[in-house]
C-alpha positions in Angstrom: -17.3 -0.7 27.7 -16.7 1.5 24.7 -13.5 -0.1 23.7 -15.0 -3.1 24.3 -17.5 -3.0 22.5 -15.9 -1.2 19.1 -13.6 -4.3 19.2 -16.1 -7.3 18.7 -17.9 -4.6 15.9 -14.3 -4.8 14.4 -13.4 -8.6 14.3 -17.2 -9.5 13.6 -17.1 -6.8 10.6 -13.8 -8.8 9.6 -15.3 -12.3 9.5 -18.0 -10.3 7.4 -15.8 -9.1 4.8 -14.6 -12.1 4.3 -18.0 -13.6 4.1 -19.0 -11.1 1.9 -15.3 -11.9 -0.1 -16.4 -15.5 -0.5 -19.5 -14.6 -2.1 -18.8 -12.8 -4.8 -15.9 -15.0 -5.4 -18.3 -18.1 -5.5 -21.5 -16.3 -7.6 -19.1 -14.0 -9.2 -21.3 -11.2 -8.6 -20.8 -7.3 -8.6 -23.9 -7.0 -6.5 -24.7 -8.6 -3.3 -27.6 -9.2 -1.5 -29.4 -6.7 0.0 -28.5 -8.2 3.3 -24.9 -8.0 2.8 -25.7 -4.2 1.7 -27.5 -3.5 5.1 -25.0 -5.5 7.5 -22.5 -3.1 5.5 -24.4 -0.3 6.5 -24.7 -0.7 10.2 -20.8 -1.0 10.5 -20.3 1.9 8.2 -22.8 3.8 11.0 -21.2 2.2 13.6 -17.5 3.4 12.8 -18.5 6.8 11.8 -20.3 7.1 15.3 -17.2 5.6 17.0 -14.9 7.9 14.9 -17.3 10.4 16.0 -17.1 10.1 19.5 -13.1 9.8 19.7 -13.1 13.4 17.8 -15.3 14.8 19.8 -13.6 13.8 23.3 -10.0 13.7 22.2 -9.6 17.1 20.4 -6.4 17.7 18.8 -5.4 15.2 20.8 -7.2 13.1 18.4 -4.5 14.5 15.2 -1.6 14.9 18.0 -1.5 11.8 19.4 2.3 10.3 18.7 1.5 6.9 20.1 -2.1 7.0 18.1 -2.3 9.6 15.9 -1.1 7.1 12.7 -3.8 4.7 13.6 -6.5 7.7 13.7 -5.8 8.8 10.3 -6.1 5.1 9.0 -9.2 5.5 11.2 -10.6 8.4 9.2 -9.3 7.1 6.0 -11.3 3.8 6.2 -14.7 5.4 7.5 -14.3 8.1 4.3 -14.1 5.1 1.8 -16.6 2.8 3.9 -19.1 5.8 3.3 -18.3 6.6 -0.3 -18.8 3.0 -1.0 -22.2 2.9 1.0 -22.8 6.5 -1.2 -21.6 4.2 -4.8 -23.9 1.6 -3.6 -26.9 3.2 -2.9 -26.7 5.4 -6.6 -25.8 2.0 -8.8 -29.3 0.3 -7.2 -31.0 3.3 -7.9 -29.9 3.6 -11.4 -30.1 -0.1 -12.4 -33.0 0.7 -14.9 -30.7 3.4 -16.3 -30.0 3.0 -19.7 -26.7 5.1 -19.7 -24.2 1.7 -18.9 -21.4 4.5 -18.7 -21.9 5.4 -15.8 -22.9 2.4 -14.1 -19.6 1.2 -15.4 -17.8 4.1 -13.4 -19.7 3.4 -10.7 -18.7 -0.1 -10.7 -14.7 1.3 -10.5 -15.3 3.1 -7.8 -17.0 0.1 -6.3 -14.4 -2.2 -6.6 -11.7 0.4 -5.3 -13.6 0.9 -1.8 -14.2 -2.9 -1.7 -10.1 -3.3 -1.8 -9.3 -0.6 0.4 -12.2 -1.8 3.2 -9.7 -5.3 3.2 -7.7 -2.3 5.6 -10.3 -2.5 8.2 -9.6 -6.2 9.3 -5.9 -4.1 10.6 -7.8 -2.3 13.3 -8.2 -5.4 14.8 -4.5 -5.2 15.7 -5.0 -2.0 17.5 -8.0 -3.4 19.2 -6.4 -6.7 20.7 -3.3 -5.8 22.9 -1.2 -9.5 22.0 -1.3 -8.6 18.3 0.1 -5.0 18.5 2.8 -6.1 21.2 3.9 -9.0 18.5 3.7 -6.6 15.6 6.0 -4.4 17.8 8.8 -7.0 18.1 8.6 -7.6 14.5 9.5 -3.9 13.5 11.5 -3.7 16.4 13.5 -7.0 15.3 13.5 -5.8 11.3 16.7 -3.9 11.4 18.2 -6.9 13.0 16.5 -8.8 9.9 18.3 -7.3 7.6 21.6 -7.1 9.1 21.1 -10.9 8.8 20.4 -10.9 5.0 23.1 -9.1 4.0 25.4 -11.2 6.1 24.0 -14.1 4.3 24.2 -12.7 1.0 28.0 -11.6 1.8 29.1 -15.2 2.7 27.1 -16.1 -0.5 29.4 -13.7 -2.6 32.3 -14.6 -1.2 32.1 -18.4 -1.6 30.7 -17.4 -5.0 34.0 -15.4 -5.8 36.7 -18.3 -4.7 34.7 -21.0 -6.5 34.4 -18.8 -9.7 38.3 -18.3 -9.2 38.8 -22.1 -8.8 36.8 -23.1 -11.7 37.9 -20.5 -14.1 41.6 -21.6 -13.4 40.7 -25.3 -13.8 39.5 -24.4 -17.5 42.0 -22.1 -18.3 44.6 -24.8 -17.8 43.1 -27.1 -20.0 43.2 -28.0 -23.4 39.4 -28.5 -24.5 37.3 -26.2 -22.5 34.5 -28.6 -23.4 35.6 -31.0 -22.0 35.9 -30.4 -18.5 32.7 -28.6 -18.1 31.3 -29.1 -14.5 27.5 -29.1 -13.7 27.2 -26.8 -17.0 29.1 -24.6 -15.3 29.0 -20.8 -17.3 32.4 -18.6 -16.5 30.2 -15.8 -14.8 29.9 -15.2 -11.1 26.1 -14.7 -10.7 25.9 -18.8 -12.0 27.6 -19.8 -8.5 26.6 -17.3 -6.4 22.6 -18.5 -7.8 23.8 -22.4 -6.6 24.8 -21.5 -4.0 21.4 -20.1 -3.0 20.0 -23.0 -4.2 21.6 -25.2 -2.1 20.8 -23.1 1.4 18.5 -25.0 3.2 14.7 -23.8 3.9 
């Protein structure tokens, strides 16, 4: 099955990049392999055909979608970069013995842009498994309830913040030696509560 099959390409490219990740982490390497250059390849060919297909048979459709048409145009901008960094890759091994180190250092930038930016295609993998864009659904869905929540908490935060700035700044008022009574190092402002009081909400 097409879909099918366009999903394990996806999560299998995913474990890949994160292969590839840990390898230039560990060697500390700008330039892989040549295996890791060809595996990159055959995705890259893989996802163009794939984006390929889906424009030819979908249309407008394709750029009219409202359901889809977000995750097509992360689909098109992840194949562009996929390919210039193929492009990048194929021109800095080709000018290696190139004495001009201006350019290769240019080519290098554009490199490690494209490398950052391909990190986006381990997200298809939430349009390709069904759980994990019904979950990410509920959390957008349950965001605006999120927040709602914080500002709630941040309100009861304030006004705790307010009647034990009142309280304290009474207590030294009335006495002689302000020094004297200090409590906890207490200052006379009201973002010093309101930041204990924070500190003492439970995580």
């Amino acid at each position: 099955r097409f879909e099918s099959f366009f999903g394990i390409a996806i999560v299998t490219n995913a474990i890949f990049i994160g292969i590839q990740t840990n390898y230039v982490a560990v060697n500390l390497t700008e330039t892989p392999p040549p295996e890791f250059k060809v595996v990159n390849i055959v995705y890259t060919c893989l996802f163009s055909v794939e984006l390929l297909i889906k424009l030819i048979i979908e249309g407008k459709r394709f750029f009219c979608d409202p359901e889809h048409y977000l995750w097509n145009l992360l689909d098109i901008f992840i194949v562009a970069t996929s390919v210039v960094e193929v492009v990048t890759a194929s021109i800095l091994s080709a000018s290696e013995n190139d004495a001009s180190s201006t350019s290769q250092f240019r080519i290098l930038r554009i490199m490690r842009i494209t490398r950052l930016i391909r990190v986006l295609r381990a997200t298809r993998v939430i349009r390709v498994i069904r759980a994990l864009r019904t979950l990410v659904h509920q959390i957008m869905s349950t965001l605006k309830s999120l927040v709602w929540a914080v500002i709630l908490l941040v309100l009861v935060m304030f006004l705790f913040a307010i009647i034990f700035t009142n309280g304290v700044t009474g207590h030294r008022m009335q006495a002689e030696e302000t020094q004297s009574v200090d409590v906890l190092d207490f200052e006379n402002e009201l973002l010093d509560p309101l930041y204990r009081y924070w500190a003492t909400v439970p995580r």
